[in-house]
C-alpha positions in Angstrom: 53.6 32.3 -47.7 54.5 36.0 -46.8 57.5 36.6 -44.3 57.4 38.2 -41.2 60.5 39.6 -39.0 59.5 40.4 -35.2 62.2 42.4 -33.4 61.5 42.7 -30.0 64.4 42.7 -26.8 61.6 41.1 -24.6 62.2 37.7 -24.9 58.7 37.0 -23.8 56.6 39.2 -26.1 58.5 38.2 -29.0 58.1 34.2 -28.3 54.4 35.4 -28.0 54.3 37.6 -31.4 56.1 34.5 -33.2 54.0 31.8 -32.3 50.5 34.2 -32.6 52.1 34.9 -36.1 53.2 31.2 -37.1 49.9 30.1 -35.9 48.2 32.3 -38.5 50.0 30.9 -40.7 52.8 33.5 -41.7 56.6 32.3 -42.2 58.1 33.7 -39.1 61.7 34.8 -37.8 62.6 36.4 -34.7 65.1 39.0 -33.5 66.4 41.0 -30.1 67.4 44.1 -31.7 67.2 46.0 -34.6 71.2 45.1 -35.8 70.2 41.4 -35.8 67.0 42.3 -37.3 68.4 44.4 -40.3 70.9 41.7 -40.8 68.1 38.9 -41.2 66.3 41.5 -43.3 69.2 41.6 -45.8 69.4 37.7 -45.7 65.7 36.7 -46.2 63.6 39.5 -46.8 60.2 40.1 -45.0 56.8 41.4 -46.3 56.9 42.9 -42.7 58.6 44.0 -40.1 57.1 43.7 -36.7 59.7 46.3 -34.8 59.7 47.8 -30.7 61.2 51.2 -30.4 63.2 50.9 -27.3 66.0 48.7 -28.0 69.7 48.3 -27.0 72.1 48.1 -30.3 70.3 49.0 -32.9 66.5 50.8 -32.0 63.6 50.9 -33.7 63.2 54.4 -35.0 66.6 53.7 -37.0 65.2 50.6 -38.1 62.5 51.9 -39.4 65.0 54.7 -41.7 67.2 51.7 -43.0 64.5 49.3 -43.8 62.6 51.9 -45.9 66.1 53.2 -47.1 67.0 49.9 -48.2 63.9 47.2 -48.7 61.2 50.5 -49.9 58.6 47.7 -50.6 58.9 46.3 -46.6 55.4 47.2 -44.6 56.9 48.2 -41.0 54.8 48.0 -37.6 56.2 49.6 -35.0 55.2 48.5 -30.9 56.5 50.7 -28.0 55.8 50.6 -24.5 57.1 53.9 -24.7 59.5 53.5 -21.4 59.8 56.0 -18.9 57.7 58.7 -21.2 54.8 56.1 -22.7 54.3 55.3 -26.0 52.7 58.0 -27.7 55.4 60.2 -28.8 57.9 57.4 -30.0 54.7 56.1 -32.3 54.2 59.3 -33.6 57.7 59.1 -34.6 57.6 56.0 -36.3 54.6 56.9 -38.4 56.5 60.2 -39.3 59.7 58.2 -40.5 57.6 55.7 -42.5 55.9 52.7 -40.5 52.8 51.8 -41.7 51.0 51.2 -38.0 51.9 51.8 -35.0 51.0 49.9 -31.2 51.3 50.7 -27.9 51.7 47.6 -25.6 50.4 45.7 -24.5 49.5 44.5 -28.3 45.9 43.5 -28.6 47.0 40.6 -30.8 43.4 40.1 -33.1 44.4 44.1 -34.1 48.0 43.5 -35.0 47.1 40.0 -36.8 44.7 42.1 -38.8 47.2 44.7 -39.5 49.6 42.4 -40.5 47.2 40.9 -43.1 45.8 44.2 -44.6 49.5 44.8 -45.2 50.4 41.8 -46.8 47.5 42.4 -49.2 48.9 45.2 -50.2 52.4 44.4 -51.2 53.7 41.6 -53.8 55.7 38.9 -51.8 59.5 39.9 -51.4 61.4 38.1 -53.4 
């Protein structure tokens, strides 16, 4: 069964993403910020990591430099509402530092469960 970490500081997307994800069948943990996320990454590594960009503690953009720093193998999608500015340049920046698909929200969820699969498929389960 391939792992799945969702980091997301809106409690109510994330619930969402978790159960949309457990529902297809994918062994799913949840996190509110990147720190706790990179710490459960270490722990129990994911196939992918389901990331925001605007987060307190830890955001996503240096997420996204650890995890590939650290777990190279780790398919990352980044989400961002983008905040004040919209989503579009913190996306581009993800994709420039390494995440392997990018959202704006609100996340059509058929697109990121078929994301999510393609990049599964493309990786050997972490072990």
């Amino acid at each position: 069964m391939h792992r799945v970490i969702v980091i997301d500081d809106d409690k109510q997307l994330r619930a969402m993403l978790q159960l949309t994800l457990k529902r297809a069948g994918y062994d799913v943990d949840a996190c509110g910020d990147g720190e706790e996320g990179l710490d459960r990454q270490r722990l129990h590594p994911a196939d992918v990591i389901i990331t925001d960009i605007l987060m307190p503690v830890k955001e996503g953009l240096e997420l996204i430099v650890e995890v590939k720093k650290e777990f190279p193998e780790t398919r990352i999608i980044a989400i961002s509402g983008g905040g004040k500015f919209g989503p579009k340049g913190y996306l581009f920046m993800a994709d420039r530092l390494g995440a392997d698909a990018a959202f704006s929200k609100p996340v059509d969820q058929n697109r990121l469960l078929n994301s999510v699969r393609a990049l599964c498929e493309q990786q050997p389960v972490n072990t």
